[in-house]
C-alpha positions in Angstrom: 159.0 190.7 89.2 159.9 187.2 89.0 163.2 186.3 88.7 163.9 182.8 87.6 166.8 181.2 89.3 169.1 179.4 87.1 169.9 175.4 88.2 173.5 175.3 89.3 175.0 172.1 89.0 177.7 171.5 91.4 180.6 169.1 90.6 180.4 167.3 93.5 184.0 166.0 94.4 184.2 162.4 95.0 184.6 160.7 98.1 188.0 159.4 98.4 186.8 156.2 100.4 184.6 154.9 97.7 187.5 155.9 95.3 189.3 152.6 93.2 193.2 152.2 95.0 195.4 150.5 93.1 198.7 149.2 94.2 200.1 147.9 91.5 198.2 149.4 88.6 199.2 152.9 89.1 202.9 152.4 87.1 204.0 149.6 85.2 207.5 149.1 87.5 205.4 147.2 90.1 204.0 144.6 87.5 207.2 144.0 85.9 209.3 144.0 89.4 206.2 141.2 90.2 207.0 139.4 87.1 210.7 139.5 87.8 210.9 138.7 91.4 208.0 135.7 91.1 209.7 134.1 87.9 213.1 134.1 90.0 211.2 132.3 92.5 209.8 130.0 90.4 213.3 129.2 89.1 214.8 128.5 92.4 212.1 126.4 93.2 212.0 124.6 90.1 216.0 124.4 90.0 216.0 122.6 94.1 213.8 120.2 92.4 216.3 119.4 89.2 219.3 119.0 91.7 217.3 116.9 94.4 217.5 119.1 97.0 214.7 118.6 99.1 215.4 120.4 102.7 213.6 123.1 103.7 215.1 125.5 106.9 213.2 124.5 110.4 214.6 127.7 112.1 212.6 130.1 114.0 214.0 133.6 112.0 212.3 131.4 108.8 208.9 131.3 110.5 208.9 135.2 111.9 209.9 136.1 108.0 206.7 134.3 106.5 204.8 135.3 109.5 206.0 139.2 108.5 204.5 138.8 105.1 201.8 136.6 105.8 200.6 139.5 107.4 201.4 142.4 105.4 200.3 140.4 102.2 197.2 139.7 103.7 196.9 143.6 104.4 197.6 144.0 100.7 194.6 142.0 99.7 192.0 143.9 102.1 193.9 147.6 101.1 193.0 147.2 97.4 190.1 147.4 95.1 191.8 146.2 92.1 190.7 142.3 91.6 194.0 141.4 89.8 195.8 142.6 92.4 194.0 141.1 95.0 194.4 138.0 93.1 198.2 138.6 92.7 198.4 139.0 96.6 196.1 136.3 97.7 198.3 133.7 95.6 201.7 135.2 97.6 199.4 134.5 100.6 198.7 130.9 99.9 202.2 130.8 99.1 203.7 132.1 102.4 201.3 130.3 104.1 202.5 126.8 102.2 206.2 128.1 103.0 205.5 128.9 106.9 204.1 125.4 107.3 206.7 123.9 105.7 209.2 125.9 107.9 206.8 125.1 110.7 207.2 121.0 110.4 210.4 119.8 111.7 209.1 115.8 111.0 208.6 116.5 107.2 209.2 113.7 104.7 211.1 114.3 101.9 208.4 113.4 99.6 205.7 116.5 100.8 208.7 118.6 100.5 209.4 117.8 97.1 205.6 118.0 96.3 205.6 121.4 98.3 208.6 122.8 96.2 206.1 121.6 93.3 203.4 123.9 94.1 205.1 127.0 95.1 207.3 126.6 92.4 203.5 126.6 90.0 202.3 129.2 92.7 205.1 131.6 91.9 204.6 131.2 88.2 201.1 132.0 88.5 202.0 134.7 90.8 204.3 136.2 87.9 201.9 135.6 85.5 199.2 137.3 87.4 201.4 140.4 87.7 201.6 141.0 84.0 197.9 141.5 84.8 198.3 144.5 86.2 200.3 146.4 83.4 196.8 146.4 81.1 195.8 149.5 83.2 199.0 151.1 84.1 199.3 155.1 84.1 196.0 155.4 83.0 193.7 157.7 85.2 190.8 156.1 87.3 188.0 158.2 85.7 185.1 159.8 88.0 181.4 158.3 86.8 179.5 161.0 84.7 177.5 163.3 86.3 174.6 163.7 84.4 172.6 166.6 84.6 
């Protein structure tokens, strides 16, 4: 007697390494807390600007505070898959590291700072902007690739 054996198909589960991780992407509070926080940012910068205030602190608890999130930005980047949020992260980066310099150089001219208050002020806009990115996908499920048979 032959018996013919049926083809099971086994839903393989799949591997949680190769799996998209999203930050930011998962609920639309992160996006709009992005958007928030960088556009108040952008505001303070912008408003030192409008009043002429053009010092920027030299003091060492300054430094270790960009250094801190310098470094867990940076780990923010490499953690996710997401492209708009890496690019969301890698402009805070570039920011922090703008700001640590600044903080950094005691001899500054007023002139680079007012320049520098320029560009962070446009790199936390872009920053906000690039938050509102990451409400296009929000709540929705990554979906496995199809299996087929």
């Amino acid at each position: 007697m032959d018996r013919q054996v049926e083809a099971t198909h086994t839903a393989s589960k799949p591997d949680p390494s190769k799996a998209p991780r999203h930050v930011m992407c998962r609920a639309a509070l992160w996006g709009i807390g992005g958007f928030l926080g960088c556009g108040y940012f952008a505001w303070i910068s912008f408003s030192h600007i409008t009043r002429g205030e053009y010092d920027w602190p030299h003091d060492a608890w300054t430094a270790a505070t960009y250094i801190v999130w310098i470094i867990l930005l940076t780990g923010l980047v490499f953690d996710t898959r997401c492209l708009r949020e890496r690019l969301f992260f890698g402009v805070l980066v570039v920011n922090f590291v703008i700001g640590c310099g600044l903080t950094l150089w005691r001899t500054i001219p007023a002139a680079d700072v007012r320049a520098a208050r320029i560009g962070t002020g446009a790199l936390w806009a872009l920053a906000a902007l690039l938050s509102l990115t990451t409400l296009h996908n929000s709540g929705a499920k990554s979906r496995a690739p199809r299996a087929d048979g």
